[in-house]
C-alpha positions in Angstrom: 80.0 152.8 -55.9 80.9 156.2 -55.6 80.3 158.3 -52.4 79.0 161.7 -52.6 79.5 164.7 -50.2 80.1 168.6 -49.7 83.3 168.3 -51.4 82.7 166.3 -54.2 79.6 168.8 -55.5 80.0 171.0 -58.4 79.1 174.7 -58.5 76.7 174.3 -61.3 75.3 171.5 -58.7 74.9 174.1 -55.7 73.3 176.0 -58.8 70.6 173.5 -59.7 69.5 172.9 -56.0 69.3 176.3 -55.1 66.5 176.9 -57.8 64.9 173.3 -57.3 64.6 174.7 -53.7 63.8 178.9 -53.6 63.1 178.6 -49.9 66.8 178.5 -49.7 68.6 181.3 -50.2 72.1 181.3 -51.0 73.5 183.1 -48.6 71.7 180.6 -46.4 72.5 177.3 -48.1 76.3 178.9 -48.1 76.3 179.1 -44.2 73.9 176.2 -43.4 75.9 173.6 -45.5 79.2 175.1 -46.5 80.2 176.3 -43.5 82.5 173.9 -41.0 80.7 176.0 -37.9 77.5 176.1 -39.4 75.1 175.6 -36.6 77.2 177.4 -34.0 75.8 180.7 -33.8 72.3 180.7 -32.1 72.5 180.1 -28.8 70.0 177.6 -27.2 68.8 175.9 -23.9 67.5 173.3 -25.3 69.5 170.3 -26.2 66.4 168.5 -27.4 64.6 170.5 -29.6 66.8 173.2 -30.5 70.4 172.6 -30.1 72.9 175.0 -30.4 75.3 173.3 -32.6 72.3 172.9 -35.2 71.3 176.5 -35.9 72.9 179.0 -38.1 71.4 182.6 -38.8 67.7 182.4 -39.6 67.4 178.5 -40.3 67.9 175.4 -38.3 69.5 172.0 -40.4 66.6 170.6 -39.8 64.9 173.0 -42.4 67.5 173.2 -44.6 67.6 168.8 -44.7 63.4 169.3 -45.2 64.4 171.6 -48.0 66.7 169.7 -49.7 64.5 166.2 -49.8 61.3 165.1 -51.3 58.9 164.7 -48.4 59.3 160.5 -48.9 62.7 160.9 -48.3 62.0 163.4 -45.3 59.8 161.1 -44.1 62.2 158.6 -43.7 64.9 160.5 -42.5 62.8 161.4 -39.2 62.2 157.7 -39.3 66.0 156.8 -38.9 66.8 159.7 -36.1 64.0 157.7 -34.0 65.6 154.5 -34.6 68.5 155.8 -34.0 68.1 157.6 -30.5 65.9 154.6 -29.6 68.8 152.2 -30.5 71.9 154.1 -28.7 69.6 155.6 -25.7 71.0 153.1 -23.1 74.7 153.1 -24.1 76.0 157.1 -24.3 74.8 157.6 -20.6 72.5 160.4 -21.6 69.2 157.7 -22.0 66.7 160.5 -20.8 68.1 163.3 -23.3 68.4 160.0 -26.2 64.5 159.4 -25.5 63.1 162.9 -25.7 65.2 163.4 -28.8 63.6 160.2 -30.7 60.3 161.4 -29.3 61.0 165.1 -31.1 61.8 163.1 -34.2 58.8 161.0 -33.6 56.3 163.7 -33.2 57.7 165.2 -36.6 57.3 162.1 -38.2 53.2 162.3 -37.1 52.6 165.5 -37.9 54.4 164.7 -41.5 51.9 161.7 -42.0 48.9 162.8 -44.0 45.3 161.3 -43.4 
């Protein structure tokens, strides 16, 4: 099986997802995804629903992971961050801060549900 990541992606790769995805511009998916301090810039008070270490410039990583997934995929994505905080909330001694941040993801996951 092999394993994918940043480094193992071609140029003509970063190529093809920038036009299956036009919301993201390059200069944006070059600091969003490229970029080892990528979500350092913007400051925040907000630990929950805007961290710090998640925003770059103009787009959070939560936009650019939306942007780079079908909405099945997204879908399930929020699914795992709720299963996740909900799993680890009693063991990193922040339980309060591990529930409001599977609620954020939870409330995503609603409002992504159609019907």
């Amino acid at each position: 099986m092999q394993k994918y990541g940043i480094n193992s992606v071609t140029p003509s790769e970063w190529n093809r997802l920038q036009k299956e995805y036009p919301a993201l511009k390059s200069t944006e998916v070059e600091t969003t995804v490229l970029s080892n301090d990528a979500c350092m810039d913007k400051p925040s008070s907000d630990p929950v629903k805007s961290p710090t270490h998640y925003n770059s410039g103009s787009i959070e990583c939560i936009d650019a992971i939306k942007e780079s997934m079908s909405e099945r995929e997204f879908l399930g994505y929020l699914k795992g961050n709720v299963m996740k905080y909900l799993w680890r909330y009693d063991y990193k001694g922040k339980a309060k801060e591990d529930l409001k941040k599977a609620d954020w993801y939870l409330n995503r996951l609603i409002d992504g549900i159609k019907g």
